[in-house]
C-alpha positions, 0 to 999 in steps of 0.5 A: 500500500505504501508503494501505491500511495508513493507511486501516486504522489510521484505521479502527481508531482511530475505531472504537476512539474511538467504540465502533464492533464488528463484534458486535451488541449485546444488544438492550435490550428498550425499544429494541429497541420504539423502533426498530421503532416507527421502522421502522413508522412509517417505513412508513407515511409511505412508503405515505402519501407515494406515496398522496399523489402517486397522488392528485395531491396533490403533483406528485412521481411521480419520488419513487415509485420510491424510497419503493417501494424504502424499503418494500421494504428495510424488509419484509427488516427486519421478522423482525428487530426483534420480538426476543422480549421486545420486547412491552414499554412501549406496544408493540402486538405481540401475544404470537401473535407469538413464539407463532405464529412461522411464522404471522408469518413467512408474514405477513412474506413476504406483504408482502415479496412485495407490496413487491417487487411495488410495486418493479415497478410503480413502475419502469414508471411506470404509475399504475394498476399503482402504485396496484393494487400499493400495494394489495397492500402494504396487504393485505400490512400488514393480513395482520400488523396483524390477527392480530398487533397489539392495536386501540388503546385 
């Protein structure tokens, strides 16, 4: 019991010490961009680390699984950080994004579904159903990035 209550008043000191609440925190719309950009850009590097060993580039098959898992977690992200507003600085989000919310929504669950479906893939090892499966998470990303992401200029 002793140990209990010392863990809990070390707790609450460094969560006092650091700014550390239970309560989110207003979202500065600039930020909020930031952080998705991480996000995405996440994403990316996970598809692109996992198309390299499909290739035969690197020799990390074991490493699949988990950046398969990465992708996955992400796709439970993505409604999260398009908080209106967030449409700002050199964002490419679309306005149909806050317009069209179930249109999103349904683009968002086509990929979490597509992420799901690598997750399996990858946990059997078979190459041909990995690659088929990343695949789909690619069709998954260009069924949101078409209708809601501005081309670069």
């Amino acid at each position: 019991m002793f140990e209990l209550r010392r863990f809990l008043t070390v707790g609450a000191l460094a969560a006092a010490l650091f700014g550390v609440t239970a309560a989110p925190a207003a979202g500065d719309p600039v930020e909020d961009l930031n952080y998705r950009l991480k996000v995405m850009s996440s994403n990316n590097a996970h598809i692109g680390a996992i198309a390299d060993v499909l290739k035969g580039k690197v020799p990390h098959a074991s490493h699949i699984v988990g950046h398969a898992r990465a992708l996955q977690a992400a796709g439970r992200m993505l409604e999260d950080i398009f908080p209106p507003g967030s449409d700002v600085g050199e964002s490419r989000a679309k306005p149909e994004i806050w317009q069209q919310p179930d249109k999103f929504k349904a683009a968002i669950r086509a990929f979490q579904t597509a992420s799901d479906d690598l997750v399996a893939a990858a946990e059997t090892g078979d190459m041909g159903a990995i690659g088929a499966a990343l695949g789909g998470v690619g069709k998954g990303c260009g069924g949101c990035h078409k209708p809601f992401r501005k081309p670069k200029e």
